[in-house]
C-alpha positions in Angstrom: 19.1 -12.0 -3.5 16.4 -9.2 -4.4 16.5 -5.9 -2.0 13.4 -3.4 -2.4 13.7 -0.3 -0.9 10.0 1.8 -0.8 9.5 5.3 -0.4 7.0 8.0 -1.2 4.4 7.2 1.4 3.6 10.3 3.6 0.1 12.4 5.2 -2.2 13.0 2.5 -6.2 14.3 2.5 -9.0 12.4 1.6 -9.5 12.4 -1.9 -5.8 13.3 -2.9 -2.6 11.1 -4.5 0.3 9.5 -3.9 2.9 7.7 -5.9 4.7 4.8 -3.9 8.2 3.8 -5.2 10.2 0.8 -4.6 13.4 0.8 -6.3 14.9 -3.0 -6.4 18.8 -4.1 -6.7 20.2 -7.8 -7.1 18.1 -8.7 -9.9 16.1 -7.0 -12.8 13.1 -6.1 -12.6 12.3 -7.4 -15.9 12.2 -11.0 -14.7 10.3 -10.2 -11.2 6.9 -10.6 -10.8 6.2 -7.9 -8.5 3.6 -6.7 -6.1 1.9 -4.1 -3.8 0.9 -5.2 -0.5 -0.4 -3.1 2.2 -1.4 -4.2 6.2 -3.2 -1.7 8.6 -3.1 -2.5 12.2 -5.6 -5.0 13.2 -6.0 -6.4 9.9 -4.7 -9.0 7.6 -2.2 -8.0 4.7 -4.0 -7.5 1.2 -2.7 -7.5 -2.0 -3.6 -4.6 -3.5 -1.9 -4.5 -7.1 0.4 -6.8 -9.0 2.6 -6.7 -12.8 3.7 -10.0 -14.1 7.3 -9.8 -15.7 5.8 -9.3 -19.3 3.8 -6.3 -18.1 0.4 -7.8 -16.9 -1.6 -6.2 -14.0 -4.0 -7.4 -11.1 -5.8 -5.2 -9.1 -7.8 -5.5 -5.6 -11.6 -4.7 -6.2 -11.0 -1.8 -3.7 -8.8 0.1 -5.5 -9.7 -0.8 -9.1 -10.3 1.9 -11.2 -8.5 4.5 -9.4 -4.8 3.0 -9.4 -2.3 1.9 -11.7 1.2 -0.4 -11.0 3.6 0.2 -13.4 7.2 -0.8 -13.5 10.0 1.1 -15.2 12.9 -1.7 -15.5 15.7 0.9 -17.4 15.1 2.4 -13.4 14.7 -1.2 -12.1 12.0 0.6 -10.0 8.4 -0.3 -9.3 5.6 2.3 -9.0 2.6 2.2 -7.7 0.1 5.5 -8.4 -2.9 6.1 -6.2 -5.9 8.4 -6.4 -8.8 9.4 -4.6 -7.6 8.1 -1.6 -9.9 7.0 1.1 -9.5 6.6 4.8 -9.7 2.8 4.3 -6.1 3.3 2.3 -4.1 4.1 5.5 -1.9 1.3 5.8 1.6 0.1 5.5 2.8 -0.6 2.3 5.1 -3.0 1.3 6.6 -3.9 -2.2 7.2 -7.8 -2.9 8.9 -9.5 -5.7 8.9 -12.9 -6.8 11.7 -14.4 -9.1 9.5 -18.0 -9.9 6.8 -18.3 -12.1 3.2 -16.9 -10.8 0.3 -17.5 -13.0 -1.7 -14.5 -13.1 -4.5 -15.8 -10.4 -2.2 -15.8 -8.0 -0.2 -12.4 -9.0 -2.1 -10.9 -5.3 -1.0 -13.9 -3.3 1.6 -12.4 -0.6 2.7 -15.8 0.3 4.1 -16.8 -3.1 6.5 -13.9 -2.6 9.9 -14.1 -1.8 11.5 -10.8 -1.4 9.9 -7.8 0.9 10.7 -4.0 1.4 10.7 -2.9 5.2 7.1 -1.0 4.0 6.5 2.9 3.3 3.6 4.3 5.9 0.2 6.0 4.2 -1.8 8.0 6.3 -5.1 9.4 5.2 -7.0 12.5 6.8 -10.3 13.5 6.5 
């Protein structure tokens, strides 16, 4: 059984950063494939970044170019950086892992995840 636990969401102006953590336990990080997420009310959950167990990344087309997913398995802890945040960012966001096989098509696919963090809250101000 995979636990992730998220933190590092908070209030942050338009145009500023965050770094998103999710720090896993019951299996290694080196073997998940492991995932970003984030839902705001009203609308459907989007994948917004995904790493494959061997290191490679996905990225949503809205926030491509501006943040990266990284995973440090010595910490068994998934990152996920963001910059120039928008309004549109303001979301829950949850961390996912997935002990199977995903090839990397389907690396944004929330549904072939098994495991979910309880979500870390990002609000955005203009």
């Amino acid at each position: 059984q995979v636990q992730l636990v998220e933190s590092g969401g908070g209030s942050v102006q338009a145009g500023g950063s965050l770094r998103l953590s999710c720090a896993a336990s019951g299996y290694s990080t080196s073997s998940l494939y492991m995932g970003w997420f984030r839902q705001a009310p009203g609308k459907e959950r989007e994948g917004v970044a995904a790493i494959a167990s061997v290191g490679d990344t996905r990225y949503a087309d809205s926030v491509k170019g501006r943040s990266t997913i990284s995973k440090d398995n010595a910490k068994n802890t998934l990152y996920l950086q963001l910059n120039s945040l928008k309004s549109k960012d303001a979301a829950m966001y949850y961390c996912a892992a997935a002990a199977g096989h995903l090839v990397a098509g389907a690396l944004l696919r929330g549904h072939l995840y098994n495991y979910w963090g309880q979500g870390t809250q990002v609000t955005v101000s203009s």
